[in-house]
N, C-alpha and C positions, 0 to 999 in steps of 0.2 A: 611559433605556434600559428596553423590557421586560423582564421579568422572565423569562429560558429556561431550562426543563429540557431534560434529554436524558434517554432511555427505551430501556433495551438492550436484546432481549430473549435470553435465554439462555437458555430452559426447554427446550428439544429433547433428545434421544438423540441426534440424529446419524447415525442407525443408517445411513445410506447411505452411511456414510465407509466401517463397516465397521473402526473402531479399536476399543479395552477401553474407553474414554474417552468422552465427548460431543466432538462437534469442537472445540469452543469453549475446551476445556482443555486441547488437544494445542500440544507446545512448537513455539515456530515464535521464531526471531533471540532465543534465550537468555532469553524471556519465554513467555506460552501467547499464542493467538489473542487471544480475551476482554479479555486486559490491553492490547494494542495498540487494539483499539478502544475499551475503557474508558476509560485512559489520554489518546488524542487529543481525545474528548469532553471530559471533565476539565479538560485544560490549557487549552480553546481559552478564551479572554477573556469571550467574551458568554455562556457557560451558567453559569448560578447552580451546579447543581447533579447529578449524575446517579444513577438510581434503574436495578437491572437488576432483572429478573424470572428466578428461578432456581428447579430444585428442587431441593425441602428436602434431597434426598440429596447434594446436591452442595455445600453448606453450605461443607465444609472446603476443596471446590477452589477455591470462590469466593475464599474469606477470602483464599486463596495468590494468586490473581493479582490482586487489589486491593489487598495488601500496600505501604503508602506512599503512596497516592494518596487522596483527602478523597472520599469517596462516599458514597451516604445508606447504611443496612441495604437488604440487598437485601431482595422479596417474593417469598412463594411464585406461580409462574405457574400456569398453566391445563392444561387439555387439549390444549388446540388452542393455535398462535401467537394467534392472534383473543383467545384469550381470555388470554392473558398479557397483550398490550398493553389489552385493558380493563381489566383488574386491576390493572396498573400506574398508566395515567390515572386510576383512582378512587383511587389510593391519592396521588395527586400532588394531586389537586384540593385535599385541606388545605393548600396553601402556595400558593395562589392563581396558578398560572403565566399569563402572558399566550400564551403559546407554546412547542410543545412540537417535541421533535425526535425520531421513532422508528426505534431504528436496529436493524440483526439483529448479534448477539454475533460472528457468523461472519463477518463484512466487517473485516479487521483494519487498514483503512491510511483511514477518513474524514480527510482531512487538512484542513487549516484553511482553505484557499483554497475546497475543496468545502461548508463548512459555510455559510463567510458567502456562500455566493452562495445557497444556500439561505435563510438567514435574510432575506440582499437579496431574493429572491423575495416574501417572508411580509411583506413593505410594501407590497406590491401585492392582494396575495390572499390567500383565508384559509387555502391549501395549497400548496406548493411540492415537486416531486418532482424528484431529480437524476436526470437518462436521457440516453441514449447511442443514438445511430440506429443501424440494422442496415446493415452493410455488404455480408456476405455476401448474396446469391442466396435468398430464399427458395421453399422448394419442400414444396408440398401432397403427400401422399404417398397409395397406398390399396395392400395388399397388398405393401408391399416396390417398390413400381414406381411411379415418380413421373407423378402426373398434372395438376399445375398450378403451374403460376408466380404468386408471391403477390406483388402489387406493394406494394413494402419503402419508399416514399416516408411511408410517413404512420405507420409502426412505429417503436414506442421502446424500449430495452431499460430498464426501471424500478432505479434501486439506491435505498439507503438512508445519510443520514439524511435521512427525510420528513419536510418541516416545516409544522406548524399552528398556526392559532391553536387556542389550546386548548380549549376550550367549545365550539368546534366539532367539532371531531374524537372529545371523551368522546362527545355527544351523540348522534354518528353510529354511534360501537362500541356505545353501547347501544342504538339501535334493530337493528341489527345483530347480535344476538343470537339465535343460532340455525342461521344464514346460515354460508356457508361460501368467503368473501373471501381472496383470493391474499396481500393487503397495505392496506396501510391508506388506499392512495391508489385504493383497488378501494371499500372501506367509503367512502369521503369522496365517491364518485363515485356510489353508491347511496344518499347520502343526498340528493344532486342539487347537491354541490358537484362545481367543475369544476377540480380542482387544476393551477398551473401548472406547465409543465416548466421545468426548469433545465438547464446545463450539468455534466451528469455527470463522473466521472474513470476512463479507462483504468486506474490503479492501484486502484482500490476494485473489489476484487478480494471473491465473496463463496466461501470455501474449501466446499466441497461432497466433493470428490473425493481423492485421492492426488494427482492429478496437481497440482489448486490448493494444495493445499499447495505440494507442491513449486516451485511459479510465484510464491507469496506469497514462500516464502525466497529466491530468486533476485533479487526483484524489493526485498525488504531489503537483499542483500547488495549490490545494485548503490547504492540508496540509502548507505548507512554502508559507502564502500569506504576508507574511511580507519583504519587499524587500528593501534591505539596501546598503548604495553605501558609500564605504570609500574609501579616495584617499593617497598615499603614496610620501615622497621623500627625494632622498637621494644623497649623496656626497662623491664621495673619493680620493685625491689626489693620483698622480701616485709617487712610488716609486723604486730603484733598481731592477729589474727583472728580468725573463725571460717569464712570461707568467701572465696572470689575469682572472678570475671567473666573468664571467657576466651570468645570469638566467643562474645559475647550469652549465654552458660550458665552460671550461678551450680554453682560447683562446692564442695561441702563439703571443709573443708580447715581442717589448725590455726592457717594464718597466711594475712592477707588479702594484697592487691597495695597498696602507697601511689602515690599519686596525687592530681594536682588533682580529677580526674575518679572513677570507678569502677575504674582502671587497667586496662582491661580492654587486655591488649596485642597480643590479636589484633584486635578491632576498629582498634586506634589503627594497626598496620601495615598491614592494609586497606584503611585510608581515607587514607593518605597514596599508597599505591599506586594506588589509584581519581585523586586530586588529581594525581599526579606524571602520570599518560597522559593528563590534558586542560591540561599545564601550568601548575593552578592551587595551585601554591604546596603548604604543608604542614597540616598537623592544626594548627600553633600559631598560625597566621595566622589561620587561619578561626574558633579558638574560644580562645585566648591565658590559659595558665595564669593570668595576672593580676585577669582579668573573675570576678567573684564570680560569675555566673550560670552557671560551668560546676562551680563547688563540686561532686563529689559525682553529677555528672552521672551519664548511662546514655548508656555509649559509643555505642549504637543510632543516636542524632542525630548522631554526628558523619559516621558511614558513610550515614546518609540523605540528611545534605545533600549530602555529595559526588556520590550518585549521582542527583541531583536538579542538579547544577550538570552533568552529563552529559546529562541530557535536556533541560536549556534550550537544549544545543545541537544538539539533533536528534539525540544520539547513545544509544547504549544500553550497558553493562557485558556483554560477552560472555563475560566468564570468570574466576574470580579462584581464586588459590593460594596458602593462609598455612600458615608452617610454624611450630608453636609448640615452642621449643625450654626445657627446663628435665628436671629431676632427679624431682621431684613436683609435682603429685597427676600419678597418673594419666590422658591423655588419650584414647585408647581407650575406654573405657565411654561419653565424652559426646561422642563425634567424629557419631554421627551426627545428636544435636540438635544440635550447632555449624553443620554442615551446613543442615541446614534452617532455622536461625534468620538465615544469613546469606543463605541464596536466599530469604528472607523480606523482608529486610531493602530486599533490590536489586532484589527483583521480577524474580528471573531462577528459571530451574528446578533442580533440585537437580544436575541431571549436569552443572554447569556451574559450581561448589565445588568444591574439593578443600581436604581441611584432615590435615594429619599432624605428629604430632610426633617428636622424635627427643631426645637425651642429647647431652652433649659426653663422655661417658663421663670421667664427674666431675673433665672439668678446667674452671679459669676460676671466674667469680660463680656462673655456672647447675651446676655440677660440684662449687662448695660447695654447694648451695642454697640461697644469698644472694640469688635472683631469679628473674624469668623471663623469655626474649626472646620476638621471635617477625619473624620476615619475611614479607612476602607479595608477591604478583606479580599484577596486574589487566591483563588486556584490552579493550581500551576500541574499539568502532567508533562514527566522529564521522562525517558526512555528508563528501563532497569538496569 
């Protein structure tokens, strides 16, 4: 097998969306755009590896929607798209790729069947583009008044991930420098390669608008109309300490949680409610007090794998609710890094956490302060 990268690029404003945001970070099915294309490239089998091109301001949005997924450090991009994807390809050439896949940040649905027909292209030729034929009428226009009929037989609508051989394609964006090329299969075409077309996909949608938004999440929600609710709970007596882990946040405190693990008993009702909505068993099957290798652990892995046993099946985590219940510490002060460390965790967005705790108003273990509980509630959509 050659050796494939994939090259996102994400350095734009957006400004035609017209959001606070770059489009590319805007929430779309309980994740942002960015992480569903990120993501799809990532998982697929035959890419080594994926590099985006971002700016440096956007640094923190980045890190949020890459959260859990194996990607290189992003690099700073350019001015221009052009010049992001050159920057990119030279910063890729140190790991010697045989072939590269250039995709835009904005297209959130490259699905796996559209990749390898790409890549099957790239055995044939040293460029392969995915395009889709014009169906509609097209019509020349001059002053608002239509003056010509453009024959649509030999028109193709160009999408993204474009794929090259690699050496070819850096080659072409650095003579290309200066020049001001639509897309990369525009540079490959000016340098006097003749890329082939492939079979594009009506779902590789590229979001520009409000309205594509809007068509991206409908076009999810019919994808993952299967909608699944597991609920979690969990128990851990306090012990000796100086501090305890509740949803991923070390909280100072005079006595720690005992546990195989880091006791952290929000995470562990979490991830049982994440397992219970795709039917796969509990937190002790999958990481079993007995196994030395969870000694001590960081609850974090157990909630990652769960929600990584969700995306093997094509599904995503759309919403989860833990309620941690005990007498002390205080959870209030750290409700909203729990928050964010667990829409960290799942790669979803923060309005889509809820985390609250409550008293038994001092009756039972948690009303002595013998412990602490915590239940949670996950919604899961899995494909039909």
């Amino acid at each position: 097998m050659f050796p494939v990268y994939a090259l996102v690029v994400a350095a734009g404003q957006g400004s035609r969306f017209g959001a606070p945001l770059p489009k590319q970070y805007l929430p779309l099915g309980g994740a942002n755009i960015l992480r569903h294309a990120v993501a799809a490239l990532a998982e697929h089998p035959s890419v080594a590896n994926v590099l985006v091109a971002i700016r440096p301001e956007d640094r923190a949005l980045f890190d949020g929607s890459v959260s859990g997924l194996t990607v290189m450090p992003p690099i700073t991009g350019g001015a221009t798209r052009q010049d992001s994807v050159r920057l990119g390809l030279e910063a890729l050439a140190a790991f010697r790729p045989h072939r590269v896949l250039i995709h835009d940040g904005a297209r959130p649905f490259p699905d796996r069947q559209l990749v390898d027909r790409v890549l099957d292209g790239l055995d044939n030729e040293v460029a392969a583009i995915p395009c889709l034929p014009l169906r509609d009428t097209i019509k020349r226009s001059e002053g608002g008044t239509i003056r010509e009929t453009i024959d649509r037989s030999a028109l193709w609508r160009a999408q993204t991930p474009q794929g090259f051989h690699f050496d070819a394609i850096l080659a072409a964006h650095r003579a290309a420098i200066g020049r001001e090329l639509t897309d990369d299969a525009a540079v490959a075409e000016a340098a006097g390669l003749a890329p082939l077309i492939v079979e594009g996909s009506e779902d590789n949608l590229k979001v520009t608008t409000a309205e594509d938004l809007a068509a991206a999440e409908r076009l999810l929600a019919a994808r993952q109309g299967d909608v699944r609710v597991g609920q979690g709970f969990d128990v851990h007596p306090f012990a000796p300490g100086d501090h305890l882990w509740v949803c991923g946040v070390r909280i100072p405190h005079g006595m720690s949680l005992a546990g195989h693990s880091d006791a952290d008993v929000g995470l562990h009702a979490l991830t049982d409610a994440v397992l219970g909505a795709i039917g796969a068993g509990d937190i002790g099957m999958h990481f079993p007090p007995s196994d030395p290798r969870w000694r001590g652990a960081a609850s974090d892995q157990f909630l990652t794998r769960a929600a990584d046993l969700v995306r093997t099946r094509g599904g995503a985590v759309a919403a989860v609710d833990v309620t941690i219940i005990c007498e002390r510490p205080k959870i209030a002060p750290y409700r909203a890094a729990m928050v964010e460390r667990i829409a960290g965790i799942l790669g979803i967005t923060p309005d889509r956490v809820s985390v609250k705790a409550t008293t038994t108003e001092k009756l039972g273990f948690t009303g002595r302060a013998e412990g602490m509980a915590a239940q949670a509630v996950a919604t899961v959509r899995l494909p039909l």
